[in-house]
PDB file of N, CA, C and O in Angstrom:
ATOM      1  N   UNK A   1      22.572 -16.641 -19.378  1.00  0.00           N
ATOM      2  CA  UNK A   1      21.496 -15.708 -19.202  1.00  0.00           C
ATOM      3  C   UNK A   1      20.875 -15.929 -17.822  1.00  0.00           C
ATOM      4  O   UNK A   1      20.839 -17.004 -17.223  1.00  0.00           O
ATOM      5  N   UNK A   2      20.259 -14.429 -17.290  1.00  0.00           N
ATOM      6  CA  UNK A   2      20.201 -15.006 -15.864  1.00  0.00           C
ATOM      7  C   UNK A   2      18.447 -14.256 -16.057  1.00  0.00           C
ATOM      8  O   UNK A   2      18.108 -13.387 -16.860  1.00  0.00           O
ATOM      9  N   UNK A   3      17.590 -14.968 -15.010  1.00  0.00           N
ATOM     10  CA  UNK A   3      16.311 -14.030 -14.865  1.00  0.00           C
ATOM     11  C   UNK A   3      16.359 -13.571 -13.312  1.00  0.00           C
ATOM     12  O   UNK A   3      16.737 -14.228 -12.343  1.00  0.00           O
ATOM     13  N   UNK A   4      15.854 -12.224 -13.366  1.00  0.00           N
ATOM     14  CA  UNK A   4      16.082 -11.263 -12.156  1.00  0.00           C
ATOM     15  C   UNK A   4      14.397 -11.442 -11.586  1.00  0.00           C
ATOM     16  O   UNK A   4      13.626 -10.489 -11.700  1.00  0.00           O
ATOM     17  N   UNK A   5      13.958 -12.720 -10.993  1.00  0.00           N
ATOM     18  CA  UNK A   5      12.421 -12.356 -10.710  1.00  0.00           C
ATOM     19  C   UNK A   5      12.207 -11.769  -9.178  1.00  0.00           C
ATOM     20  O   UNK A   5      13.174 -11.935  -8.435  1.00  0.00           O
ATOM     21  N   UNK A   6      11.254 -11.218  -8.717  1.00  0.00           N
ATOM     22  CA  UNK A   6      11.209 -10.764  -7.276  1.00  0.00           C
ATOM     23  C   UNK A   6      10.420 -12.352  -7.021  1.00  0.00           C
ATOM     24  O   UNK A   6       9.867 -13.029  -7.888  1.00  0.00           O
ATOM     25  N   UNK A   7      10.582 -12.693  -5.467  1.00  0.00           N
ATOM     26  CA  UNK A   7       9.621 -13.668  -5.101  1.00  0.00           C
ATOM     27  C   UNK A   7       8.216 -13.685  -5.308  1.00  0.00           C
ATOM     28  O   UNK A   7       7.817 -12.567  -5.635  1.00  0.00           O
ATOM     29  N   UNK A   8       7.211 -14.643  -5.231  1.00  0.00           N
ATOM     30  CA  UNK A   8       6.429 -14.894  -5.623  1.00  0.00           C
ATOM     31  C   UNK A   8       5.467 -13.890  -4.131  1.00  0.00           C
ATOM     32  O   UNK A   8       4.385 -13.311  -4.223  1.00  0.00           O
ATOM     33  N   UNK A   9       6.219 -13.994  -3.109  1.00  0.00           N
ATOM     34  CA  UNK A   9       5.774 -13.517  -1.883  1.00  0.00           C
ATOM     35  C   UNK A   9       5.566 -12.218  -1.631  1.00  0.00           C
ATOM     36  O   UNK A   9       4.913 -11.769  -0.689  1.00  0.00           O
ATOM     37  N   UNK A  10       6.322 -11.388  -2.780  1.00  0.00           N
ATOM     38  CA  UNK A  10       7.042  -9.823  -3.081  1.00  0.00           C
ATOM     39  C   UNK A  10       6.015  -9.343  -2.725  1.00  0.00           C
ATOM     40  O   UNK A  10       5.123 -10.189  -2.799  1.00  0.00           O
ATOM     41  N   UNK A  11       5.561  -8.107  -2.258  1.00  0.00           N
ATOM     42  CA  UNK A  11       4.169  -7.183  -2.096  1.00  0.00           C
ATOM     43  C   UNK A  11       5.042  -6.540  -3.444  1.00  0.00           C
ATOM     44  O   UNK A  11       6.212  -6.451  -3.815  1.00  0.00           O
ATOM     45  N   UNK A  12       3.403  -6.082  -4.008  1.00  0.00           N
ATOM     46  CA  UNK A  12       3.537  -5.486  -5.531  1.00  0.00           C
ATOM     47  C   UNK A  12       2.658  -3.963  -5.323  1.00  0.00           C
ATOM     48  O   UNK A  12       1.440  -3.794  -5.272  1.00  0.00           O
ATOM     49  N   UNK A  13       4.037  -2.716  -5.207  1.00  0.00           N
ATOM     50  CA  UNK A  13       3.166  -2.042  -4.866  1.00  0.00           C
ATOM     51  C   UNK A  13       2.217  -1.240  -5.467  1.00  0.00           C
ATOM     52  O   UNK A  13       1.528  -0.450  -4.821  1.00  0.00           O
ATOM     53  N   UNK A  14       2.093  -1.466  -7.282  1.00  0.00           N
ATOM     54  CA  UNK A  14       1.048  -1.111  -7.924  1.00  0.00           C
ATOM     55  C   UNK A  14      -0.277  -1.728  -8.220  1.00  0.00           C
ATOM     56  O   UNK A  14      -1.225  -1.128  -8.726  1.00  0.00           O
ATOM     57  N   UNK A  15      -0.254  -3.299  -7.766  1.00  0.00           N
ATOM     58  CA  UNK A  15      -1.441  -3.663  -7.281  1.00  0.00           C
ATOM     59  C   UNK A  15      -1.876  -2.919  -5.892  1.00  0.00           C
ATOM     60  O   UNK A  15      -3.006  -3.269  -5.551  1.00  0.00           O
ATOM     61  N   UNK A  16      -1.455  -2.273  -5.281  1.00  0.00           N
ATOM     62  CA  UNK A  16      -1.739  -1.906  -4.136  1.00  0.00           C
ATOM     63  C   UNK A  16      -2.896  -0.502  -4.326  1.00  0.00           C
ATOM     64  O   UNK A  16      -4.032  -0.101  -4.071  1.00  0.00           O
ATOM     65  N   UNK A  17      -1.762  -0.211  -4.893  1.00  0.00           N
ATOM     66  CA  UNK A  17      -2.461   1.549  -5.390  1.00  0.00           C
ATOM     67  C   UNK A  17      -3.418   1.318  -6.570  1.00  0.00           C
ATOM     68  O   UNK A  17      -4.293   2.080  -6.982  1.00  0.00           O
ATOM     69  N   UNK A  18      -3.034  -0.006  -7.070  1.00  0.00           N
ATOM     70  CA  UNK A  18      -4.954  -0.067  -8.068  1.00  0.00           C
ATOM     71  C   UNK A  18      -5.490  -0.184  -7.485  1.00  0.00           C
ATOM     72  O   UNK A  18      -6.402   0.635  -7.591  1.00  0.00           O
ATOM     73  N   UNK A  19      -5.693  -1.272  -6.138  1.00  0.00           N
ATOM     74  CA  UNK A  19      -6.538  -1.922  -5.443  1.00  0.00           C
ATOM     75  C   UNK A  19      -7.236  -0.350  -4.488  1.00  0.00           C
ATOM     76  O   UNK A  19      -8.343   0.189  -4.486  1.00  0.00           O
ATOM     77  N   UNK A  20      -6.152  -0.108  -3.895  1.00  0.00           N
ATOM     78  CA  UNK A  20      -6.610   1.142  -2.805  1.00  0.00           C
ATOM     79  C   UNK A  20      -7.238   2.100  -3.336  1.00  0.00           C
ATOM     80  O   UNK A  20      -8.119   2.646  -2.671  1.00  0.00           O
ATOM     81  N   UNK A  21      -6.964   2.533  -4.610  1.00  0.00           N
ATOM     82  CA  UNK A  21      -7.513   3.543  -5.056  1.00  0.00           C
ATOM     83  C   UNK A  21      -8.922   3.321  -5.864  1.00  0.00           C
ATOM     84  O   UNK A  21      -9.576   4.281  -6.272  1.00  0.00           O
ATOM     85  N   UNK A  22      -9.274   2.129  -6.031  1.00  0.00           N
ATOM     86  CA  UNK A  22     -10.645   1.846  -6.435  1.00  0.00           C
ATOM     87  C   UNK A  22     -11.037   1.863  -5.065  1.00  0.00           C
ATOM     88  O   UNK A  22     -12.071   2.530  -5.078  1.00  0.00           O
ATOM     89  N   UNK A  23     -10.790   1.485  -3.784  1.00  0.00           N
ATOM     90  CA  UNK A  23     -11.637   1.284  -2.627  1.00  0.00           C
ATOM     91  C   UNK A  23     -11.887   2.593  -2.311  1.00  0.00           C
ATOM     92  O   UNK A  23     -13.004   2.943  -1.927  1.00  0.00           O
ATOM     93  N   UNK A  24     -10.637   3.634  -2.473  1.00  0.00           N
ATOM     94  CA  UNK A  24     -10.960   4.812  -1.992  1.00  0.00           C
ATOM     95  C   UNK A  24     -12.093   5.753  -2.710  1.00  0.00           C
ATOM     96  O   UNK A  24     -12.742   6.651  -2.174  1.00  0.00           O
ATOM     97  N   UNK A  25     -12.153   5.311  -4.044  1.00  0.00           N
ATOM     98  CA  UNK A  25     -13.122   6.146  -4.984  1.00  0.00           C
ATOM     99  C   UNK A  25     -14.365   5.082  -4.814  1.00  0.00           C
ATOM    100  O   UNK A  25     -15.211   5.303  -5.680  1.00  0.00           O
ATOM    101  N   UNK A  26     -14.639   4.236  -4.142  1.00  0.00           N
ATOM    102  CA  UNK A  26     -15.861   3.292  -4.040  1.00  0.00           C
ATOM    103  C   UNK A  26     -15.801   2.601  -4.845  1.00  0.00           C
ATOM    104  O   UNK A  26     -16.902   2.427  -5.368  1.00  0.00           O
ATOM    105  N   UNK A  27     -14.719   1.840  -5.441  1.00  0.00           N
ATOM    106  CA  UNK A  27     -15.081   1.183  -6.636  1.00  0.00           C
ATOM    107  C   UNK A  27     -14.348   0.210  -6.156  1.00  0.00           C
ATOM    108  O   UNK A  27     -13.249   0.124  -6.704  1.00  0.00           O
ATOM    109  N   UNK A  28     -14.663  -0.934  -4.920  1.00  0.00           N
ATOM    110  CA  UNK A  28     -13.495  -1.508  -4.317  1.00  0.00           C
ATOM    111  C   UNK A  28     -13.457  -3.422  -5.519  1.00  0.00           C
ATOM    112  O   UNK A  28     -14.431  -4.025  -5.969  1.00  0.00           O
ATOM    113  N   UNK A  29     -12.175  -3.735  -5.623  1.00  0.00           N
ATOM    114  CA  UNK A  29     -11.552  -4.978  -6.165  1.00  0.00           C
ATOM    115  C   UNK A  29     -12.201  -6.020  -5.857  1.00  0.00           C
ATOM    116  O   UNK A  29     -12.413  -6.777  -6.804  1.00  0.00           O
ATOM    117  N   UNK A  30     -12.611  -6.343  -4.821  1.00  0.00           N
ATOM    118  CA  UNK A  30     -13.151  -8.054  -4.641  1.00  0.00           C
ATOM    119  C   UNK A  30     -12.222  -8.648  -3.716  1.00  0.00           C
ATOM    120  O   UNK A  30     -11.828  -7.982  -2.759  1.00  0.00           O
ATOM    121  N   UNK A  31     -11.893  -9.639  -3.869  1.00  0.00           N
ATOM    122  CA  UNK A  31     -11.340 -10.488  -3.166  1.00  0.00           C
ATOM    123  C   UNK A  31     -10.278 -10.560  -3.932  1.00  0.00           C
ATOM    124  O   UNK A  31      -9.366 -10.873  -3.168  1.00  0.00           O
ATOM    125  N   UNK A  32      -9.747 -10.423  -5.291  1.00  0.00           N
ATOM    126  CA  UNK A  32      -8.174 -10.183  -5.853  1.00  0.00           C
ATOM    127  C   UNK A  32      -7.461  -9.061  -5.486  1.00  0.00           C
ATOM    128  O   UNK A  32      -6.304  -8.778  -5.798  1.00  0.00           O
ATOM    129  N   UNK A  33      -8.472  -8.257  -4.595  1.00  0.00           N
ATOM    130  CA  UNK A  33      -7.597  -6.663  -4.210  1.00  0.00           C
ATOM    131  C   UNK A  33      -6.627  -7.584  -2.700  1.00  0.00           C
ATOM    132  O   UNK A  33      -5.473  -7.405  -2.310  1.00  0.00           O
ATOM    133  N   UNK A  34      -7.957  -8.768  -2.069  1.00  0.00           N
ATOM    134  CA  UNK A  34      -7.573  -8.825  -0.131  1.00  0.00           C
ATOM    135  C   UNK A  34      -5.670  -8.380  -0.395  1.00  0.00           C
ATOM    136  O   UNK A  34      -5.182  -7.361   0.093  1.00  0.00           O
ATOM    137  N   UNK A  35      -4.995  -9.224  -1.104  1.00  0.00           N
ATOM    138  CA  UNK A  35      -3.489  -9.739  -1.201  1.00  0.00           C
ATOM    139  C   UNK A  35      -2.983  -8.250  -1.443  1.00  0.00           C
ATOM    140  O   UNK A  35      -1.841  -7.981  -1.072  1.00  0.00           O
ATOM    141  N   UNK A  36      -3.493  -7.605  -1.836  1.00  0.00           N
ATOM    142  CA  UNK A  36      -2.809  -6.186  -2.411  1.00  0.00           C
ATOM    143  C   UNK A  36      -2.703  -4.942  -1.034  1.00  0.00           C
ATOM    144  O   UNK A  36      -1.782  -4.226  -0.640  1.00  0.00           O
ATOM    145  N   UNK A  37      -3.898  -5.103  -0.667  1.00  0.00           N
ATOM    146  CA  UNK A  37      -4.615  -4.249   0.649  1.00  0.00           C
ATOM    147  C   UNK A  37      -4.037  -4.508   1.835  1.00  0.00           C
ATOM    148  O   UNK A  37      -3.351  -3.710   2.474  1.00  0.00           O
ATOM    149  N   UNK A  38      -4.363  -5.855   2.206  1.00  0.00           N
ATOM    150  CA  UNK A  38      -2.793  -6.531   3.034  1.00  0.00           C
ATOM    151  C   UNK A  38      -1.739  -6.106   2.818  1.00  0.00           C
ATOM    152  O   UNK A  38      -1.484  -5.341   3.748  1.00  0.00           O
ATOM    153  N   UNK A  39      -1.060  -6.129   2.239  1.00  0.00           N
ATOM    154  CA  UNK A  39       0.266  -5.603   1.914  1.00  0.00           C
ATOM    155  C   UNK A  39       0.354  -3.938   2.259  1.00  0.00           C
ATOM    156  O   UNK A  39       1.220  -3.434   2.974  1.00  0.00           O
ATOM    157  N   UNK A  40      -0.446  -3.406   1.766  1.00  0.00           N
ATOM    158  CA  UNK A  40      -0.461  -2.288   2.572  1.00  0.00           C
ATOM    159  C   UNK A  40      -0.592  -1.954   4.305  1.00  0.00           C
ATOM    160  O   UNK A  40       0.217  -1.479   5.102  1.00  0.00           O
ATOM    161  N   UNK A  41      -1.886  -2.403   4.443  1.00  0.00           N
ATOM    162  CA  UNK A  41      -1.981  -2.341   5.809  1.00  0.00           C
ATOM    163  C   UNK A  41      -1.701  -2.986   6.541  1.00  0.00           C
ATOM    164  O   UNK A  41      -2.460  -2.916   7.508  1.00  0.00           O
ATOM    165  N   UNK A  42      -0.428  -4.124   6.713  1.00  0.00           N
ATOM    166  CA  UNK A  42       0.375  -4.521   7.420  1.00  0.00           C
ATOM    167  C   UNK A  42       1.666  -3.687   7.613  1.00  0.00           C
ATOM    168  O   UNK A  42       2.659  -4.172   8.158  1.00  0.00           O
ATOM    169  N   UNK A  43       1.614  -2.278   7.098  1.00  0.00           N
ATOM    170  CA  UNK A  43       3.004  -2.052   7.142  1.00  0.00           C
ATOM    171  C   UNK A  43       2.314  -1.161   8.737  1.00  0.00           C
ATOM    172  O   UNK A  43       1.249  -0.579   8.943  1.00  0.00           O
ATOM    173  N   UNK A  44       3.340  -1.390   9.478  1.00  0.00           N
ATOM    174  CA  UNK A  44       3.147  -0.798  11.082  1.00  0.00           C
ATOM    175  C   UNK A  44       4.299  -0.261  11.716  1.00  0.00           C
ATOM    176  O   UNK A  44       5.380  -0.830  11.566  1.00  0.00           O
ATOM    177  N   UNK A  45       4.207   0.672  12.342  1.00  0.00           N
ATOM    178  CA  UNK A  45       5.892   0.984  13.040  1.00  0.00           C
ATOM    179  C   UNK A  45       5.512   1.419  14.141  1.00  0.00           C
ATOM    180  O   UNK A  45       4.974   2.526  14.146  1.00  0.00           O
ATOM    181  N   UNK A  46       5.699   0.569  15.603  1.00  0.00           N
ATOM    182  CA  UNK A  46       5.576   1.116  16.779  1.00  0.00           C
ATOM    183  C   UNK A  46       7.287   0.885  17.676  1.00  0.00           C
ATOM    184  O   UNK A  46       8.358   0.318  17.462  1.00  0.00           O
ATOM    185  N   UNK A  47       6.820   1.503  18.447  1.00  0.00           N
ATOM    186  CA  UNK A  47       7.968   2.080  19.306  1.00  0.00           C
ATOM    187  C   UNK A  47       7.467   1.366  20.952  1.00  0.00           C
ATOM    188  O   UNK A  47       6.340   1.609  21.385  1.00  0.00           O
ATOM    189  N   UNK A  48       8.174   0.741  21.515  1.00  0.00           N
ATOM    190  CA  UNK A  48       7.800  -0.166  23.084  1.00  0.00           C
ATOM    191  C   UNK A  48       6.133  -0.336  22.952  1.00  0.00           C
ATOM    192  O   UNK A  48       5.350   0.174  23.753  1.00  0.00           O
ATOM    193  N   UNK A  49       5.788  -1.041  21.943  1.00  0.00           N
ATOM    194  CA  UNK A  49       4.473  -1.436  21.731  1.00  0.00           C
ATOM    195  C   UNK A  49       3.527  -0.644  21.372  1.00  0.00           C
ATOM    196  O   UNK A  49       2.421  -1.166  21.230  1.00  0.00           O
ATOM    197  N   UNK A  50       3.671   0.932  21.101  1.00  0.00           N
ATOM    198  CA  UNK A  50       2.594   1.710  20.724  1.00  0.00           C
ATOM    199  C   UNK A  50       2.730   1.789  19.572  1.00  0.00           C
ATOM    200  O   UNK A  50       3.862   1.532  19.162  1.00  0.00           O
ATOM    201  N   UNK A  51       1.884   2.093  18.754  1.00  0.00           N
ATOM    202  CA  UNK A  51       1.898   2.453  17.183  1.00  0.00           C
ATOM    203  C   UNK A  51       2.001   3.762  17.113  1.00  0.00           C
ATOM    204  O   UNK A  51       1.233   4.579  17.621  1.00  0.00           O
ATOM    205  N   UNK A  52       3.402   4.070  16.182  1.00  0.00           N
ATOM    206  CA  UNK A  52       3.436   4.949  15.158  1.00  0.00           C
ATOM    207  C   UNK A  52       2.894   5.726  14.386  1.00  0.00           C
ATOM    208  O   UNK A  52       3.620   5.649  13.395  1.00  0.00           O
ATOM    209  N   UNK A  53       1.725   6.771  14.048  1.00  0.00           N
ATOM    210  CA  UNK A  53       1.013   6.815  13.341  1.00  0.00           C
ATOM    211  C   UNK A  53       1.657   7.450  12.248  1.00  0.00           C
ATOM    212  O   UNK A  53       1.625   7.024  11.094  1.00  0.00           O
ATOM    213  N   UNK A  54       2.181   8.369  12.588  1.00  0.00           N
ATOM    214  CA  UNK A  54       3.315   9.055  11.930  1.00  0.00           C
ATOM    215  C   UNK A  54       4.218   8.312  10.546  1.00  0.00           C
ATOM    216  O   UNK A  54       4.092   8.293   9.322  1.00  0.00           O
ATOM    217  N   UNK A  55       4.966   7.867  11.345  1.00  0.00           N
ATOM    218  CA  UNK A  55       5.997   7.008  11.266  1.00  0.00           C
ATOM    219  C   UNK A  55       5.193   5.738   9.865  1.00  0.00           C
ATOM    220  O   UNK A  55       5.560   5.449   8.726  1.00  0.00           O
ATOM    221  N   UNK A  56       4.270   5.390  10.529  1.00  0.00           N
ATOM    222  CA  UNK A  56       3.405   4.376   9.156  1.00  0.00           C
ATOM    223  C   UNK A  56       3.143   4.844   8.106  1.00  0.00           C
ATOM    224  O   UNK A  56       3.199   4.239   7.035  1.00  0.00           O
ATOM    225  N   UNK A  57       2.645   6.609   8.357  1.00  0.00           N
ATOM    226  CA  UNK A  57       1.774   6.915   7.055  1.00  0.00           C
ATOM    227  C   UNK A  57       3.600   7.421   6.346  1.00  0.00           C
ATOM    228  O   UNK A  57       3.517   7.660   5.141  1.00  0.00           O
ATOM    229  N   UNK A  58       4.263   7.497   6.601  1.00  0.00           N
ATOM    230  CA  UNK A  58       5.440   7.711   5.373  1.00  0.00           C
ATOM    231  C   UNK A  58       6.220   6.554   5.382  1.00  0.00           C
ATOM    232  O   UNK A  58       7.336   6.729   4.895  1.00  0.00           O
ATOM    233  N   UNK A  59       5.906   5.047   5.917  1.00  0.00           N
ATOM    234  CA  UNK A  59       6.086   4.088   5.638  1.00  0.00           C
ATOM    235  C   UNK A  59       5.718   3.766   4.443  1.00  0.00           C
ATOM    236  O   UNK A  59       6.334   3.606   3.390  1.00  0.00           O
ATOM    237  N   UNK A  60       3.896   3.642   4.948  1.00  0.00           N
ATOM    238  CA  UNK A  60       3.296   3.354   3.508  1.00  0.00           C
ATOM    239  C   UNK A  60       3.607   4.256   2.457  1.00  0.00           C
ATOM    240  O   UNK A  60       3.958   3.615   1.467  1.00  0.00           O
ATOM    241  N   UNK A  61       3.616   5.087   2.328  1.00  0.00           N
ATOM    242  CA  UNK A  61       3.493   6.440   1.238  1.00  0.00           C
ATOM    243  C   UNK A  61       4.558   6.056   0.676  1.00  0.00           C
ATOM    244  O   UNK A  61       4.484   6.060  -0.553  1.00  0.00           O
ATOM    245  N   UNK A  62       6.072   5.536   1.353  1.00  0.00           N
ATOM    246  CA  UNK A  62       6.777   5.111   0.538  1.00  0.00           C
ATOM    247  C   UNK A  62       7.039   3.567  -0.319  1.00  0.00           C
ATOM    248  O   UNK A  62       7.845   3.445  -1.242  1.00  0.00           O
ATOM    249  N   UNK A  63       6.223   2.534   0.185  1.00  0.00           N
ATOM    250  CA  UNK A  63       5.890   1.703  -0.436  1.00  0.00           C
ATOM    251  C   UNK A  63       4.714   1.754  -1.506  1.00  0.00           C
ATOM    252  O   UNK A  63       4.598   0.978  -2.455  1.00  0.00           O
ATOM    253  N   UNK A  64       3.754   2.943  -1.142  1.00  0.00           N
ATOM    254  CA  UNK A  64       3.371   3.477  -2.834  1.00  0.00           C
ATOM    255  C   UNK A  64       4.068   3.788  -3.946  1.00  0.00           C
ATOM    256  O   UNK A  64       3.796   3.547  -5.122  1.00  0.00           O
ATOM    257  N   UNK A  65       4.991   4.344  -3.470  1.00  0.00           N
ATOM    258  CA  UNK A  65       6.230   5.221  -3.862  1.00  0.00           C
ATOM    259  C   UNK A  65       6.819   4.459  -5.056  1.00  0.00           C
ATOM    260  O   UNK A  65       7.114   4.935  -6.152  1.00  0.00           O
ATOM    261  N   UNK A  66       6.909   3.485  -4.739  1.00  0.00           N
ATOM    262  CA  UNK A  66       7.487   2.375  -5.511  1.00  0.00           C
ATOM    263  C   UNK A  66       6.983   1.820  -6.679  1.00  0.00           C
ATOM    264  O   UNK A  66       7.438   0.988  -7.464  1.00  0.00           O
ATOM    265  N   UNK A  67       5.914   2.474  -6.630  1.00  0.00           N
ATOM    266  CA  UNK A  67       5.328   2.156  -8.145  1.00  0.00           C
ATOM    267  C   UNK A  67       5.231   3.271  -8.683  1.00  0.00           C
ATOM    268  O   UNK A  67       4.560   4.231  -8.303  1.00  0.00           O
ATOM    269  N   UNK A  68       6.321   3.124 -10.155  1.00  0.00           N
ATOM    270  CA  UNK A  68       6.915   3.889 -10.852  1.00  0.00           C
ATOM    271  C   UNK A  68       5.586   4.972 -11.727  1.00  0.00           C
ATOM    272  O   UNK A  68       5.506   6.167 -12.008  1.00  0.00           O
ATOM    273  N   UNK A  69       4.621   3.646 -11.935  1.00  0.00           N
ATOM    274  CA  UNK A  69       3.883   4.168 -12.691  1.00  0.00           C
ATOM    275  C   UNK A  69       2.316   4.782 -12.470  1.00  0.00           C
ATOM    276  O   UNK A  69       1.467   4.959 -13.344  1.00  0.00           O
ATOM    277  N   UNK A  70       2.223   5.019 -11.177  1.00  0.00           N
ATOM    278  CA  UNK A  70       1.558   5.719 -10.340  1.00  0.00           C
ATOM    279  C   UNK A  70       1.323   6.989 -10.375  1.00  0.00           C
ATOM    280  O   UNK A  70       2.181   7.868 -10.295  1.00  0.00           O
ATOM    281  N   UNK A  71      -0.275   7.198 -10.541  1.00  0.00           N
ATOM    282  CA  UNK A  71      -0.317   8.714 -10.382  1.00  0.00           C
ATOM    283  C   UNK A  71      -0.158   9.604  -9.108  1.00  0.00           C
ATOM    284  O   UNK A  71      -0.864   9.308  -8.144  1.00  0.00           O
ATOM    285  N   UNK A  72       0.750  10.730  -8.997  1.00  0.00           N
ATOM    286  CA  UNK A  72       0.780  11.241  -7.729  1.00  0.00           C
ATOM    287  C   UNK A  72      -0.298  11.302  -7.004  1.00  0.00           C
ATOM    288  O   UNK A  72      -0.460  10.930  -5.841  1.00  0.00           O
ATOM    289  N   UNK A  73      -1.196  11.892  -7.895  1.00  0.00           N
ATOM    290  CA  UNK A  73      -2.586  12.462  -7.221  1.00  0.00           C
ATOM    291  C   UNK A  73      -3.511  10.823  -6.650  1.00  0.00           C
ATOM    292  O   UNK A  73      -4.210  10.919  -5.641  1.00  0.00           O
ATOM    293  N   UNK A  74      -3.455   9.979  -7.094  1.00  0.00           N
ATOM    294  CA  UNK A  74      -3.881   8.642  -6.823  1.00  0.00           C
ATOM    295  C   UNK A  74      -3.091   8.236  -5.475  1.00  0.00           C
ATOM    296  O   UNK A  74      -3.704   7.721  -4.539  1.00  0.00           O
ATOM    297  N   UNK A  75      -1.993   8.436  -5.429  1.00  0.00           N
ATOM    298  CA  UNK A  75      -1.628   8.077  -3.997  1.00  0.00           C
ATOM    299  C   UNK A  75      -2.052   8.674  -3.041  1.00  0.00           C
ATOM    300  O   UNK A  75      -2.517   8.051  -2.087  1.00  0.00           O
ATOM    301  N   UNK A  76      -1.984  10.286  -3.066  1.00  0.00           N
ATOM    302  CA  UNK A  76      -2.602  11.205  -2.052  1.00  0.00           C
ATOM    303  C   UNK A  76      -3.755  11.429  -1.847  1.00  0.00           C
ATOM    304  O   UNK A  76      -4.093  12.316  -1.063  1.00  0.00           O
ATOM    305  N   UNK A  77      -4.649  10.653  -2.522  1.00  0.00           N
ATOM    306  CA  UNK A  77      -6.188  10.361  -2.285  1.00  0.00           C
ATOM    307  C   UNK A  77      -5.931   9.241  -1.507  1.00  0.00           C
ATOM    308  O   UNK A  77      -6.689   9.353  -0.544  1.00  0.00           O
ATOM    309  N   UNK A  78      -4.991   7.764  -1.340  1.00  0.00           N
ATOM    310  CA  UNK A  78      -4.957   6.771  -0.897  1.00  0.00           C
ATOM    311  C   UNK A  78      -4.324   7.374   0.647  1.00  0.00           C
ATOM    312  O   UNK A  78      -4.957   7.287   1.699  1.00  0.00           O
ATOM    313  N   UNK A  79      -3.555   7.720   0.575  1.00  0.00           N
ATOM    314  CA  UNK A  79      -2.852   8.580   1.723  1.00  0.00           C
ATOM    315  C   UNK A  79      -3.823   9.171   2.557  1.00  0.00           C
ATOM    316  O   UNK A  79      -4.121   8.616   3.615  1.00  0.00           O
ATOM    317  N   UNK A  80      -4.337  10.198   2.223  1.00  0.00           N
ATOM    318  CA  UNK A  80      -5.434  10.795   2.610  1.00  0.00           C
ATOM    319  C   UNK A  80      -6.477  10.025   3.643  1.00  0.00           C
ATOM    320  O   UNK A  80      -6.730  10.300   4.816  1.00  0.00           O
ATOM    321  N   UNK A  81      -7.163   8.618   2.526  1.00  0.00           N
ATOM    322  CA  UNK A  81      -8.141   7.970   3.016  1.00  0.00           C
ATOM    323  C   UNK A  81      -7.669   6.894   3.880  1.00  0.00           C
ATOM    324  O   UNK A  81      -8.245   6.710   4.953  1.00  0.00           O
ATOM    325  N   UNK A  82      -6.432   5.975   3.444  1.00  0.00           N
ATOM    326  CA  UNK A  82      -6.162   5.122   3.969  1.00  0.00           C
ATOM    327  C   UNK A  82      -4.552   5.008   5.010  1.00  0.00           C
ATOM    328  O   UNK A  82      -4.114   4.008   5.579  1.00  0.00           O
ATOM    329  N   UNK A  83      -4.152   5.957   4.982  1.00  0.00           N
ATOM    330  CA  UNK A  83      -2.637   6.200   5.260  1.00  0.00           C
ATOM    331  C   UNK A  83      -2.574   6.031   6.860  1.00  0.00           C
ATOM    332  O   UNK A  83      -1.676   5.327   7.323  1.00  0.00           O
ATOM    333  N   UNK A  84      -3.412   6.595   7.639  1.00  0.00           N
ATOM    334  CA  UNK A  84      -3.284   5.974   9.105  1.00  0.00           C
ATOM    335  C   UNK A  84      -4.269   5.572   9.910  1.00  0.00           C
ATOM    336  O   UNK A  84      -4.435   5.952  11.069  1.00  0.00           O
ATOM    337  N   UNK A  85      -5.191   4.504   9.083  1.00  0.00           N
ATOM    338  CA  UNK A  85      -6.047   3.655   9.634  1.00  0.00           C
ATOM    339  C   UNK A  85      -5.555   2.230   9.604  1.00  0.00           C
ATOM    340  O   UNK A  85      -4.621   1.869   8.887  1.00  0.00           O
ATOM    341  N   UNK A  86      -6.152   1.524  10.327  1.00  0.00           N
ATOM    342  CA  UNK A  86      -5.902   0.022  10.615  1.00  0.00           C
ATOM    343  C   UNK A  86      -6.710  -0.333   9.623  1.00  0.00           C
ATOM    344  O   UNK A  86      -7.732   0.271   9.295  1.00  0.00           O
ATOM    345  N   UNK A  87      -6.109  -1.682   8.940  1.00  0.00           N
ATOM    346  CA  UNK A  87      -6.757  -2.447   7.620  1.00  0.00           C
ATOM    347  C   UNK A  87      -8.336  -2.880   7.690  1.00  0.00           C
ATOM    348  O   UNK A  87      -8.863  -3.451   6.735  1.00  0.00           O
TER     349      UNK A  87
END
């Protein structure tokens, strides 16, 4: 028998979209969201040192993406609010 775990290091991207989406509706996590929020807003994509803005917000959108059990409309409020600002 084998166990399939992701690392302990894994960004989890439905803590992300709980976390973001209470911050975005004002109802922000605490300090158990920082690890979740991070994970989001470290995702960056620049080109000879400029940032991407573009390019990030369907970065992130697709590391929302990833959580299966996510409401659409919850991401595109996160998108919306948080999709191409710095953390």
């Amino acid at each position: 028998m084998s166990w399939l775990t992701a690392p302990a290091y894994a960004s989890d991207p439905c803590a992300s979209v709980l976390c973001l989406y209470g911050k975005a509706v004002g109802q922000g996590g605490g300090s158990e969201c920082r690890s979740a929020e991070k994970d989001f807003f470290n995702i960056l994509k620049k080109k000879k040192g400029s940032i991407r803005w573009s390019k990030i917000f369907d970065a992130r959108k697709a590391f929302l993406n990833q959580c299966s059990t996510a409401d659409p409309a919850a991401i595109s409020k996160i998108m919306s609010k948080f999709g191409r600002v710095r953390g």
